[in-house]
N, C-alpha and C positions, 0 to 999 in steps of 0.2 A: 711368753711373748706372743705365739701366736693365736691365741685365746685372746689376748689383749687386742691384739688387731683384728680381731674375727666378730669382737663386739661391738669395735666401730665400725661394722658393716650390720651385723644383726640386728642389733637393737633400732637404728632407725629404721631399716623394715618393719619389724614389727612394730612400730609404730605405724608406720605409714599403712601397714596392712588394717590397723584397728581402725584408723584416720577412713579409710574405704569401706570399709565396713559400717560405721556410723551414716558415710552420706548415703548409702545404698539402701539401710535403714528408712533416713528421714527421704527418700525419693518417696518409698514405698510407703509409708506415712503421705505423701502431700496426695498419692493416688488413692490410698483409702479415705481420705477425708472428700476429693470431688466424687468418687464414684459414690460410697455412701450417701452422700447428700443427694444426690441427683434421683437416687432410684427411691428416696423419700414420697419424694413425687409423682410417683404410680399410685400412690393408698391416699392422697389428697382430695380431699371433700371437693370436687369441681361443681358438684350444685348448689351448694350454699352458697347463700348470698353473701359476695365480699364486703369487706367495710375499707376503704382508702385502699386499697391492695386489687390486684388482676386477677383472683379471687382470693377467695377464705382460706388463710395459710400460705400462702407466698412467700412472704415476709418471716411468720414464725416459723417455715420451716428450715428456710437458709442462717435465722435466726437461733434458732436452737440448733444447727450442726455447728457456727462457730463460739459456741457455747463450751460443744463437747470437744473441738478440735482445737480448743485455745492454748490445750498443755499439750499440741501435738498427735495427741493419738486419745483413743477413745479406752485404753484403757485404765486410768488416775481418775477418771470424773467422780466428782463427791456427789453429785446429780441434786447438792441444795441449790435453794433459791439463787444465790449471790456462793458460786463455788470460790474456794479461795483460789485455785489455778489459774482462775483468771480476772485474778484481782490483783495483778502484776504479782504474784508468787511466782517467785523462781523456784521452788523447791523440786519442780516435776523437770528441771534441769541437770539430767546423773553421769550424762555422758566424759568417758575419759578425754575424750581427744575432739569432736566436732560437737557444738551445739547451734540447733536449728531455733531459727524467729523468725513471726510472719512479720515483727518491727521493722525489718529490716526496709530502707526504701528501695521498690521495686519487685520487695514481696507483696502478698495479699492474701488475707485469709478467705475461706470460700468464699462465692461469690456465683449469685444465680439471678439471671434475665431470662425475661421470657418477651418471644414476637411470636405474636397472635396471629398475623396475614402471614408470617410465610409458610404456615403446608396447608392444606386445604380449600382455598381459596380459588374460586370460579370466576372471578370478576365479573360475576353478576350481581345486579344492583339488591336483587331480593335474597338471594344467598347471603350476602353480604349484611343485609341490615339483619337476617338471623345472628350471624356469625357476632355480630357487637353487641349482641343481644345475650345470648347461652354461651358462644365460646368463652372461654376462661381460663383455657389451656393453649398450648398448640407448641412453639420448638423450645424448647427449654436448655438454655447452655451456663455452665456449671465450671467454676474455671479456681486455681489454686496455686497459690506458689510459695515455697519455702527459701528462704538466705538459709546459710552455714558458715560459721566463723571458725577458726583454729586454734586452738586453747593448749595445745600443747605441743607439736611439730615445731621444727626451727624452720626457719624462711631459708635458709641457706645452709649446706650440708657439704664440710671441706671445700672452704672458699678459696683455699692456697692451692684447690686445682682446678674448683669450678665456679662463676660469677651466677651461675645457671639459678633461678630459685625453684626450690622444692616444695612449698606451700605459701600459701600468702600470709601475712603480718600475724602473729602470734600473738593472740590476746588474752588480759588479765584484765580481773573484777567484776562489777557488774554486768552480767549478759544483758539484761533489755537494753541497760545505759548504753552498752558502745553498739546495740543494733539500733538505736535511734539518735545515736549522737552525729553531728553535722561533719563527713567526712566523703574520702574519695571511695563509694562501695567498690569499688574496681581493684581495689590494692587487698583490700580485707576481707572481702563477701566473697563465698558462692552462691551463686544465685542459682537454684537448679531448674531442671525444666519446667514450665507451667505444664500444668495440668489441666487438661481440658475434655469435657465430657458432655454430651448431649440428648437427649433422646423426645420423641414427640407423645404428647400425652392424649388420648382418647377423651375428651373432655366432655362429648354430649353425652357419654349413657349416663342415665340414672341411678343413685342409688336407692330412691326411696322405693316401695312397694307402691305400682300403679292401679289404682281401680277407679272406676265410671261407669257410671247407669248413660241410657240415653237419656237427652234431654237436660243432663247436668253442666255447668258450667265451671273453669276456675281459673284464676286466672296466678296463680302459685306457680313462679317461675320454675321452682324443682321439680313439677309437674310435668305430664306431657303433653297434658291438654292447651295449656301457654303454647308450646310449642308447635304443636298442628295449627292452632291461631294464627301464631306469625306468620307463617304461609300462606293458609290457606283464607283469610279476611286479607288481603292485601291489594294494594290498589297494581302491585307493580304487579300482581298475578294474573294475565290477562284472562284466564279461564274466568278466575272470581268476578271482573269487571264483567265481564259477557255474561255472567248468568245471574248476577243482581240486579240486572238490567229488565232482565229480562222476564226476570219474578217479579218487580216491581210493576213492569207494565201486565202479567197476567192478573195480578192481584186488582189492578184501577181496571182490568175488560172485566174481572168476573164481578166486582162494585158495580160496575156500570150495567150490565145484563142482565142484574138481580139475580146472580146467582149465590154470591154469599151475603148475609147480612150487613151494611151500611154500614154499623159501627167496627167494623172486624178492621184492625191497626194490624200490618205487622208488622210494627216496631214493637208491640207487645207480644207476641209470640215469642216463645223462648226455643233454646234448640230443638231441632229436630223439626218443630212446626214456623218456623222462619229457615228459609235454605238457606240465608246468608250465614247462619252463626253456624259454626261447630256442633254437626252432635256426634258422638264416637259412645264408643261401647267397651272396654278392655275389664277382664278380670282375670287374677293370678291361677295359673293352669296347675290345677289338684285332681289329676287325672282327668278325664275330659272336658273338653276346656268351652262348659257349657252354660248358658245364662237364661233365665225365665222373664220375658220380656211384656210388661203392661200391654195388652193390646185388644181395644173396643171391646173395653170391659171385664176382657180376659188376660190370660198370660198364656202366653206360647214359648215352649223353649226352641234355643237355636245355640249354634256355633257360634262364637265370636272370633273365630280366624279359620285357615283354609284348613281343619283338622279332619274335615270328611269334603276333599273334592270331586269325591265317586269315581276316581279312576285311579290315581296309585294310591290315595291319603300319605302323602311322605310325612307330612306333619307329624301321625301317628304315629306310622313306625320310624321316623328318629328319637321319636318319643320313649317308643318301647325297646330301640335299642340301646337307650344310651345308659342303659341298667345292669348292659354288659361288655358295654366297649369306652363308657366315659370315667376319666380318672378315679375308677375304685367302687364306681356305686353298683351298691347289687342290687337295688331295684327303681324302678323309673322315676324321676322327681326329687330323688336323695341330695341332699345341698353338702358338697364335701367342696 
């Protein structure tokens, strides 16, 4: 007898304990699936050029985590073209007592927006025309939410002492069906917390290897040379309008003075010998970060950054320290 009565107290606890257990489960399921997705988005190609997208991989990368999160959790993926999991397979549905859907209305499976003006932005007009220019990153927010239904718990537990309910409406059959079917979510669903995650993405550096002779031009947006462009040829840049101005009129006194020849245009002059155009110099630092420069018929070598300022060279020695204090490398230049 009192065994008998001892398991109409136990047994629905231990239900209800598995019942808590499964949603505690699928919380931590809807937070792996926004956090994963989100931190996707550090390793994203931001200099290539996007096609309909705010850049290259926007789309397929929120695209391919609700790919992986369709059965839930990341680890059932058959990783084929067209997985069965989410081709409405319920089979990655094993749970005793709660079963989670993003069907449900009110869930959502991941989901990632990006605004571009809100971190970095100076509201100034030539920062700015860069910024819709190269940025293709900037707040990134990543948002998730899971429904759970009750497939085995009674809604009510000794009603002849309590009207109280213990779980909401007890469901049978098809899981997608009754998470999409037309009904009061209120009475049936738990809807758990959203999930929401965000972080801002470094979008201008580079990844491709930068090199330039003087004098060269390009105008390859992945490049940096595009980029010192946008700037520095720009009408909003008052320095540039003052000193095109100003090379324009030495060039028409030293025409007129006979001191260069008649024909000399410099619309034809290419960098370096027109001040208006970009000319820069960068090459990848293989120990001293030194380049052999055409000049009046010769070559001279030089520095192409502050690596000898003749008073500390810090350039150098972070150079030569970081083969013993940067993550692992034992000697200077090591790419780990």
């Amino acid at each position: 007898m009192e065994t008998a009565l001892c398991m109409l107290v136990i047994i629905p606890v231990f239900m209800y304990a598995i019942f808590l257990d499964d949603l505690l489960k699928h919380a931590l399921d809807g937070q792996e699936t926004a956090v994963s997705t989100i931190w996707d988005y550090t390793v994203a190609d931001y200099a290539a050029t996007p096609k309909d997208e705010s850049f290259a991989g926007f789309g397929q990368i929120q695209g391919v985590a609700r790919l992986t999160y369709c059965d839930h959790e990341s680890g059932l993926d058959s990783f084929q073209a067209q997985p069965p999991e989410c081709d409405n397979d319920q089979s990655h549905h094993q749970d005793l007592v709660a079963h989670v859907c993003w069907l449900h209305p009110g869930a959502q499976q991941v989901q990632c927006t990006l605004n571009q003006q809100a971190v970095g932005s100076y509201g100034v007009t030539l920062h700015g025309a860069y910024m819709s220019r190269f940025n293709r990153g900037g707040l990134i927010r990543c948002s998730a939410r899971n429904g759970v239904q009750n497939y085995l718990l009674p809604k009510t537990l000794f009603s002849e002492f309590s009207q109280v309910d213990l779980a909401k409406e007890t469901k049978s059959g098809s899981i997608h069906d009754n998470a999409t079917a037309n009904r009061d979510v209120e009475k049936d669903t738990y809807l758990l917390p959203w999930e929401r995650i965000a972080l801002v993405t470094d979008t201008w550096a580079l990844t491709r290897e930068q090199s330039f002779e003087p004098g060269q031009s390009d105008d390859d947006e992945e490049r940096v040379y595009a980029r010192v462009a946008q700037l520095y040829v720009n009408e909003e840049n008052a320095g540039y309008t003052q000193m095109k101005s100003a090379v324009e009129s030495l060039v028409s006194a030293a025409i007129s003075d006979k001191l260069v020849s008649d024909d000399v245009k410099l619309d034809d002059q290419g960098p370096g010998d027109d001040p208006r155009r970009v000319s820069m110099s960068i090459k990848p630092i293989n120990g001293e970060p030194t380049q052999d420069i055409k000049q009046g018929g010769d070559s001279a070598t030089y520095f192409n950054n502050e690596w000898r300022d003749w008073d500390r060279n810090g350039n150098e020695e972070t150079y030569r320290e970081r083969g013993r204090n940067y993550m692992g490398c034992t000697k200077p230049g090591c790419k780990k």
